[in-house]
N, C-alpha and C positions, 0 to 999 in steps of 0.2 A: 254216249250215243253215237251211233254211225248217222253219217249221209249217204246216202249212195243215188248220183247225179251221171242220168242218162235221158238222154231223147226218145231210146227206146223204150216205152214202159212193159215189153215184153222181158226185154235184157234185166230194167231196174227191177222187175218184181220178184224176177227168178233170184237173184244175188241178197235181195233184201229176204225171201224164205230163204233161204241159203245158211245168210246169218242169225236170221231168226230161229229154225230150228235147231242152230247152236246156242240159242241162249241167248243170244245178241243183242242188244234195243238198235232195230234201225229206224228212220225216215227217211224218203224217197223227194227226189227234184226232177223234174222231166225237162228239165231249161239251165242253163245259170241262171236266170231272175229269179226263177223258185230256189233254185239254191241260195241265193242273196238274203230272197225274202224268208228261207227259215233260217238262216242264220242271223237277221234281225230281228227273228220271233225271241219272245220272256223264255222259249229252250234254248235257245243258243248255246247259252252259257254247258250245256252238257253235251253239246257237237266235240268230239274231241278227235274227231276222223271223219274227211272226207273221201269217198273211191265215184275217180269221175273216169267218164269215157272222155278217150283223148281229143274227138273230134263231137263238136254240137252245131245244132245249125246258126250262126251268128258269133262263134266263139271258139277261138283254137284254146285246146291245150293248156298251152306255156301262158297265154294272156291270164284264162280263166285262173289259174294255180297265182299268178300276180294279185290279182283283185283279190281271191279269199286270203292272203297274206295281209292287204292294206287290210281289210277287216279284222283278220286275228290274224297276229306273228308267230309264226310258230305252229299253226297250223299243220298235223299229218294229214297227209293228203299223198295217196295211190292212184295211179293211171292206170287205166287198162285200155290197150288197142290192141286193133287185128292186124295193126303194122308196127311189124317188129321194129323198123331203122324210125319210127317215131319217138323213140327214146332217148334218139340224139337232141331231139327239140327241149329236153329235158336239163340238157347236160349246164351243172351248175348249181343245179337245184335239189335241196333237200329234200327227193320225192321216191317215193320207191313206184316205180314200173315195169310190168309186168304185159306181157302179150296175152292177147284172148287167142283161144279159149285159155280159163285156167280153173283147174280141177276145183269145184267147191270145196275140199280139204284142206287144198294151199289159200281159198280166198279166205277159210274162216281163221285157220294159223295166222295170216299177215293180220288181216283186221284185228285180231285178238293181239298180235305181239304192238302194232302202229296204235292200236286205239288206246293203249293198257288195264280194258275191260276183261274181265273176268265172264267167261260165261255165265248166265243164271241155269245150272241146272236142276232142271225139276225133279 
């Protein structure tokens, strides 16, 4: 299962049909605490990719990608901003990032290659 953790619920819902119409299982966070809080839901355990917006309101980035590490290690987890030199914020770290906009085709290839789900196609 994806997470896909954005402030915007217009950005989160369009990415979550996105992946969903590929098949995908997502759930949506509109905060980090709702991301926190479904990663200590009985699902958790099949969160195997989270895709965050790099900036939220109360949480950068590089912090928020820390704290879901102290949760799960190892954790995949992709950025997406609309600023490209935010990727330096990254540097170090095991994340793939990617600038917005980015073509639904590339979001569902990365998800699909980061998460190592298989589409359900009907």
């Amino acid at each position: 299962m994806i997470l896909v953790v954005d402030d915007n619920p217009v950005q989160a819902l369009t990415r979550k049909a996105i992946l969903n119409r590929a098949g995908l299982e997502v759930r949506t966070a509109y905060s980090a605490e709702a991301a926190f809080d479904a990663l200590d839901s009985d699902e958790s355990c099949e969160i195997n990719l989270v895709i965050t917006d790099h900036i939220m309101p109360g949480e950068s980035g590089h912090h928020f990608v820390e704290r879901l590490w102290e949760r799960r290690v190892g954790l995949s987890v992709m950025v997406l901003s609309g600023m490209a030199e935010a990727e330096a914020d990254y540097e170090g770290l095991n994340i793939t990032f990617r600038a917005k906009p980015i073509l639904p085709s590339d979001l569902v290839a990365l998800a699909t290659q980061l998460s190592g789900s298989l589409p359900n196609k009907l």
